[in-house]
C-alpha positions as CSV (number, residue, x, y, z in Angstrom):
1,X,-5.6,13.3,-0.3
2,X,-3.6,16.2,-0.5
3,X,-0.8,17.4,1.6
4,X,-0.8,14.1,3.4
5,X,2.9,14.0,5.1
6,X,4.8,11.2,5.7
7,X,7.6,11.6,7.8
8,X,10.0,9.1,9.4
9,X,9.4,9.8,13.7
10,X,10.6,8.7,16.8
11,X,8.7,5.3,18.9
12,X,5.3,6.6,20.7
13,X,6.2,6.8,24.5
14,X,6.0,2.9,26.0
15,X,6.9,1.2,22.7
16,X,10.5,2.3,21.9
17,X,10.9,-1.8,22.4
18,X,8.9,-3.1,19.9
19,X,11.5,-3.8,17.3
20,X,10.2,-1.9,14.5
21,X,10.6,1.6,12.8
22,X,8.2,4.5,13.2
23,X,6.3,7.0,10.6
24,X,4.0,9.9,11.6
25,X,1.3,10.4,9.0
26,X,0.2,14.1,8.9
27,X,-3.8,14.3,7.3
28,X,-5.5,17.7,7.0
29,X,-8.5,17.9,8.9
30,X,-7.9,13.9,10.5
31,X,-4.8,14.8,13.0
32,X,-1.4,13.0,13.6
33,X,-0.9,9.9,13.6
34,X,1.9,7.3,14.4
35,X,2.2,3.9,12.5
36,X,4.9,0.8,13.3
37,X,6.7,-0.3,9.9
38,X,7.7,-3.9,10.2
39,X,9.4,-4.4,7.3
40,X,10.4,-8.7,5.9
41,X,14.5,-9.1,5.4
42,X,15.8,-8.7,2.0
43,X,14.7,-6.5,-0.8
44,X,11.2,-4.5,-1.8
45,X,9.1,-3.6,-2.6
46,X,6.5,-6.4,-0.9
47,X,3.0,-6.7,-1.0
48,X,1.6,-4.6,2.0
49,X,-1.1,-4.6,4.7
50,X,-2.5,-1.8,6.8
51,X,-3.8,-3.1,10.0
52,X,-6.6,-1.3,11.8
53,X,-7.1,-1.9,15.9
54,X,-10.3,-1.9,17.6
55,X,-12.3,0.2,19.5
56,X,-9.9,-0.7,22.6
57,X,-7.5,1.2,21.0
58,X,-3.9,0.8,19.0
59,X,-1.6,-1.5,21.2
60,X,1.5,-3.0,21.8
61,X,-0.2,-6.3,20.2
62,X,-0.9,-5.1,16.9
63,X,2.6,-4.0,16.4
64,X,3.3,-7.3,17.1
65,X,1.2,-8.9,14.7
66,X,2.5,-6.4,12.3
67,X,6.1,-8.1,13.1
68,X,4.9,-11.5,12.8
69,X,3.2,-10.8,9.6
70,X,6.4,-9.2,8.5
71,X,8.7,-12.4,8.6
72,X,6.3,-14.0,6.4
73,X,6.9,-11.6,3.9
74,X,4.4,-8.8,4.1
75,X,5.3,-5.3,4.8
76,X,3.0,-4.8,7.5
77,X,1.8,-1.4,8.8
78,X,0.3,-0.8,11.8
79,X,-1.8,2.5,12.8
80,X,-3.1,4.2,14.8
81,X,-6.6,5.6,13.9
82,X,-8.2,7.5,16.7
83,X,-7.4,8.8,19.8
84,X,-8.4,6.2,22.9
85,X,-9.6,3.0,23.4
86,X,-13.2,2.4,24.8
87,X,-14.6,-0.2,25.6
88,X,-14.6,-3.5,27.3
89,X,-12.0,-4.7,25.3
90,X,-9.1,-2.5,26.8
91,X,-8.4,-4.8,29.5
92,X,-7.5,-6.9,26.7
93,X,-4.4,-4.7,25.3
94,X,-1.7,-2.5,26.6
95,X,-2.4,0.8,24.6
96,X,-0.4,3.2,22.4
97,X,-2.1,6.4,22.7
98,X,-2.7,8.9,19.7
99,X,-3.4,11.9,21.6
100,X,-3.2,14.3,18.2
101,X,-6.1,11.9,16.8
102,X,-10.2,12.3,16.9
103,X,-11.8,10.4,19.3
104,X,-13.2,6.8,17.7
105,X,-15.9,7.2,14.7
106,X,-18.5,5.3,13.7
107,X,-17.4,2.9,11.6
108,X,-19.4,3.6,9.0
109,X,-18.5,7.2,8.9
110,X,-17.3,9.7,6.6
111,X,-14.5,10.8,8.7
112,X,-13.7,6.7,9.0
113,X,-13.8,6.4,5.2
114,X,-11.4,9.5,5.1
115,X,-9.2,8.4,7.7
116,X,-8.7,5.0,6.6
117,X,-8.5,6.4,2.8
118,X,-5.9,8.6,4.2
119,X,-3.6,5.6,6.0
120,X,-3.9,3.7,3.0
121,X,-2.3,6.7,0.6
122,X,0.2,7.0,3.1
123,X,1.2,3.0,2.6
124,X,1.6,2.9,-0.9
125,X,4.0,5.8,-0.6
126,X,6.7,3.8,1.3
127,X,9.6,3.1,-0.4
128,X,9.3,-0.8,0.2
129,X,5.8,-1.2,-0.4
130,X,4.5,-2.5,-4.0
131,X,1.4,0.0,-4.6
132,X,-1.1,-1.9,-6.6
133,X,-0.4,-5.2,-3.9
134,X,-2.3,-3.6,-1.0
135,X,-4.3,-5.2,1.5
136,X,-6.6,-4.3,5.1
137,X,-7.0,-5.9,8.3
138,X,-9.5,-4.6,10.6
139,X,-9.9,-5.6,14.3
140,X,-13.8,-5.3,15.7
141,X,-14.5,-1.6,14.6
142,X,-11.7,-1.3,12.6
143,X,-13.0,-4.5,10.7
144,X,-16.1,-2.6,10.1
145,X,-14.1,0.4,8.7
146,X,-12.0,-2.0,6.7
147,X,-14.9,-3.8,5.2
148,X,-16.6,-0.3,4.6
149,X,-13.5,1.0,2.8
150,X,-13.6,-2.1,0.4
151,X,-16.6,-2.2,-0.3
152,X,-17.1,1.4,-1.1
153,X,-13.7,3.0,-2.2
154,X,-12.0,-0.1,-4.1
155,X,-8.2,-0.2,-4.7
156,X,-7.7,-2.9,-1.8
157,X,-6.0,-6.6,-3.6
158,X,-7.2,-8.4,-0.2
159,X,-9.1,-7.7,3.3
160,X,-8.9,-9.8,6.6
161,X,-12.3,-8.9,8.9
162,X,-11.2,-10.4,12.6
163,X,-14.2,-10.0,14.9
164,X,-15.4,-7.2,12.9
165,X,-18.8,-5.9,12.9
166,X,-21.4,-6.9,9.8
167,X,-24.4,-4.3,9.9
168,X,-27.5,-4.6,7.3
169,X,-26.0,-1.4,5.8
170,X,-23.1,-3.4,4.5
171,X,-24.1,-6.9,3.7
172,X,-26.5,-5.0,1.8
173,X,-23.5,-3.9,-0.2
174,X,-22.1,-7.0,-0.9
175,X,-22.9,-7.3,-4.9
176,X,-20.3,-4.8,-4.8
177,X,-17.7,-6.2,-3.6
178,X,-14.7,-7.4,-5.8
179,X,-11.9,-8.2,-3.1
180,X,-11.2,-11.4,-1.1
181,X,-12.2,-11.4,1.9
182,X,-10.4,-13.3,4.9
183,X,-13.3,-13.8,8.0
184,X,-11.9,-14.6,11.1
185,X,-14.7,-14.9,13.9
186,X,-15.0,-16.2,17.1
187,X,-18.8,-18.2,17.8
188,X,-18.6,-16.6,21.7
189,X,-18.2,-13.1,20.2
190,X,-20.4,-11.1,23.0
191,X,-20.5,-7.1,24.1
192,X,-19.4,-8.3,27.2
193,X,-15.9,-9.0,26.2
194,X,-15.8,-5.8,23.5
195,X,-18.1,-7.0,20.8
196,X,-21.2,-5.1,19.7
197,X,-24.6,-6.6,18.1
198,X,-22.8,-6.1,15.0
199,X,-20.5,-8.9,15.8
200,X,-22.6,-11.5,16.7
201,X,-21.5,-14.6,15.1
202,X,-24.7,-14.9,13.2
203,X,-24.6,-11.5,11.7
204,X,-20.9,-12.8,10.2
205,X,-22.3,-16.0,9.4
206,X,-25.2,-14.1,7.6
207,X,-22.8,-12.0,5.2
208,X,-20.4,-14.9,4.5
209,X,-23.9,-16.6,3.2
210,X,-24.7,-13.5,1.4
211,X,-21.0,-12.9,-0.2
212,X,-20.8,-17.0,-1.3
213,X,-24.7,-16.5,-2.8
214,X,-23.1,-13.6,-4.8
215,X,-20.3,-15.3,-6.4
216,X,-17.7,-13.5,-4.2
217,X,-14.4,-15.0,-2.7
218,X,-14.7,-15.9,1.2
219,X,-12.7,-17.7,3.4
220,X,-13.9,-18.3,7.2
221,X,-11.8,-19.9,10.5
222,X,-15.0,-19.8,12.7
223,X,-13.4,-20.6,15.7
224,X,-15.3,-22.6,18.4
225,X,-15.9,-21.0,21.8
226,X,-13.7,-18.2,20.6
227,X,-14.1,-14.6,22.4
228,X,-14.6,-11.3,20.9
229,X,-10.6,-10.5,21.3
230,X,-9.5,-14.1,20.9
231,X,-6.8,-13.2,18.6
232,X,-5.3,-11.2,21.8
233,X,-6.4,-14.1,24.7
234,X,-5.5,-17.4,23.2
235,X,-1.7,-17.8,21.7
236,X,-2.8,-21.1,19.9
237,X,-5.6,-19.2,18.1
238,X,-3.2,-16.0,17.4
239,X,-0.5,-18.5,16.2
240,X,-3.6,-20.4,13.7
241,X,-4.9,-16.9,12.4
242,X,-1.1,-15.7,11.4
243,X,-1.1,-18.7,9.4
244,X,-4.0,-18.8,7.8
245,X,-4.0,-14.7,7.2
246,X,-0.1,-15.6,5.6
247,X,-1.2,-17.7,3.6
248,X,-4.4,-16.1,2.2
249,X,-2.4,-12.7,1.7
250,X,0.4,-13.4,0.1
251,X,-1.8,-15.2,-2.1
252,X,-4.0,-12.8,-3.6
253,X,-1.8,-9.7,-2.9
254,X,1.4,-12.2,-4.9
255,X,4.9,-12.0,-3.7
């Protein structure tokens, strides 16, 4: 994209605590946008993520996954990607707001594809970060953007889908896709706790059959009883899904 800034900034008002360092990522036509840096001790560049929240919003709690993410030796990004959380998942984060940023797209968007095309440029031009060992997470809509942007723009080593959202459109796609893909899902995924009928479990379930049918690389943790936000409720199931999305990044994005 061009012009896209990257500029080192000051902490977002509420999180000059969080421990990590601060860009602002300047995209023509998408707004401003801040992103947490959690960077792993000793020397780059490292295989990178870009983590995207859901609809509730960016938060405190993805910067901390970011940082927990980080000391297992990922250069973890956080960002924000639109303006304010919605939803019935807020109650489940304390927000970081992005008041320069559009209000929340459809996942399946244009302007998603550009914004999260535009995050992801602004990544592999940190000076730490390796650019060809690049991966996604994506949180509810921002799983659905994540999985959009792989499927459709390529260039991603590695994706993690938490509670994201799994419409016709995209399992449709699925011949297409040539990343690894990391499916974290909770099987009490409802709209009353933030999901959408896009996250049912079934309809996560139903591309993980379609991906497998395909020949494509899938890993699930379906987790029993689990909630839409689960990763955010439970610290035992936070604790698991570090682990396990560790493990399956550093192993396909290489260290």
């Amino acid at each position: 994209m061009a012009n896209l800034t990257v500029s080192i900034a000051n902490a977002p008002s509420g999180a000059e605590t969080l421990a990590v360092s601060w860009i602002s990522i300047d995209a023509p036509g998408l707004g401003i946008t801040s992103a947490a840096v959690a960077r792993p001790d000793g020397a780059g560049p490292f295989p990178s993520l870009l983590l995207l929240h859901g609809s509730h919003g960016f938060a405190h709690e993805y910067v901390r996954l970011a940082r927990d993410l980080a000391r297992t030796g990922l250069l973890a990004v956080a960002a924000g990607w639109f303006r304010e959380g919605i939803g019935n998942g807020v109650r489940f984060i304390t927000p970081i707001a992005c008041p320069e940023m559009p209000p929340a797209p459809d996942p399946l968007s244009p302007q998603a594809m550009r914004t999260v095309d535009a995050l992801m440029q602004a990544l592999r031009t940190l000076p730490d970060a390796c650019p060809d060992q690049i991966g996604l997470f994506g949180h509810s809509r921002g799983g659905g953007a994540a999985l959009n942007y792989t499927l459709r723009a390529g260039g991603v080593r590695a994706a993690v889908l938490n509670s994201a959202r799994y419409p016709s459109q995209l399992t449709a796609l699925v011949s297409d896709l040539n990343t690894p893909l990391l499916i974290l899902h909770g099987t009490a995924d409802s709209v009353a706790d933030g999901g959408t009928e896009f996250t049912n479990i079934r309809m996560a379930r139903d591309f993980e059959q379609a991906a497998r049918a395909s020949g494509k690389v899938v890993e699930t943790a379906y987790y029993e009883g689990g909630r839409h936000n689960d990763i955010f409720e439970s610290s035992v199931r936070y604790l698991d899904a570090v682990h396990r999305m560790s493990a399956f990044l550093l192993r396909h994005l290489g260290t």
